[in-house]
C-alpha positions in Angstrom: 109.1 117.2 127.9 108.7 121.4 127.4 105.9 122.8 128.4 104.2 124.1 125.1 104.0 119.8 124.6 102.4 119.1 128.1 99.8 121.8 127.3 99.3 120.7 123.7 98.6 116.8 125.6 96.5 118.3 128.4 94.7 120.4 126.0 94.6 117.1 123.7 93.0 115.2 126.9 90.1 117.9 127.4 89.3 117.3 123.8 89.0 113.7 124.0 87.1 113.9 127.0 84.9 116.3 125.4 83.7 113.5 123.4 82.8 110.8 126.0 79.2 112.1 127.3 78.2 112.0 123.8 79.1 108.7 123.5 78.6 107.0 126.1 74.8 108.8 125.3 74.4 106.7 122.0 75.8 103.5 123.7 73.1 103.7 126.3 70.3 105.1 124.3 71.2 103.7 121.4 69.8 106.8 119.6 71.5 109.0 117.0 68.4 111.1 115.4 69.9 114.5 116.7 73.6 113.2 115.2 74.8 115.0 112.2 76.1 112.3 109.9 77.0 115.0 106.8 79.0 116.9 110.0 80.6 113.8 111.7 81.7 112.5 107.7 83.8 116.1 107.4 84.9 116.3 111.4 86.5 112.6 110.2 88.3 114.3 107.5 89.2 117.0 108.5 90.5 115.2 111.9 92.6 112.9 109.5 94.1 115.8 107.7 95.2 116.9 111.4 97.1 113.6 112.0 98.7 114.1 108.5 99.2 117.6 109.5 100.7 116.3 113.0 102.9 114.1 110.9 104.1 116.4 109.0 105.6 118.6 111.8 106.3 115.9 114.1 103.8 116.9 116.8 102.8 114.5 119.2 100.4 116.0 121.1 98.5 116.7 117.4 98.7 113.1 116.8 97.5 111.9 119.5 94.9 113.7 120.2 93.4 113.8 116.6 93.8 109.7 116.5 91.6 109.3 119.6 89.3 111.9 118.4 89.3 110.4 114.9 88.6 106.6 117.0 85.4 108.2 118.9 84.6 110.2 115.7 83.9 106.9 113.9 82.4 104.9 116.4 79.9 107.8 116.5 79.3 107.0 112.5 79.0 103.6 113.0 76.7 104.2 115.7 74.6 106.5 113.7 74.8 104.0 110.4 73.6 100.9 112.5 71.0 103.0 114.8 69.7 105.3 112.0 
């Protein structure tokens, strides 16, 4: 593995991460009222057209990262749906 892919993963990684306090927030709260939903529904798709994107030019490290993001993304919105 180059480098320019172990710093795309580790950069993936800190971006993941990035999303955990948030969520694990909501989980324990269960409180969204300061949780965009009009901004989580385009971070989705614009996050899907990443992984396309990451197809596209065979990029793991785009993949990956933008299918975990994408997974905490939506657990956000379904969060925010069922705690409205």
């Amino acid at each position: 593995m180059d480098y320019v892919t172990v710093l795309g993963l580790f950069t993936g990684a800190l971006t993941v991460a990035a999303f955990l306090p948030q969520l694990l927030k909501v989980w324990r709260t269960k409180s969204t009222r300061d949780i965009s939903l009009g901004m989580f529904s385009v971070f989705c798709t614009a996050t899907f057209l990443w992984i396309v994107y990451g197809v596209l030019i065979n990029n793991v490290a785009v993949i990956v990262t933008n299918i975990l993001v994408i997974v905490q993304a939506l657990i956000l919105v379904a969060f925010k749906i069922k705690y409205h």
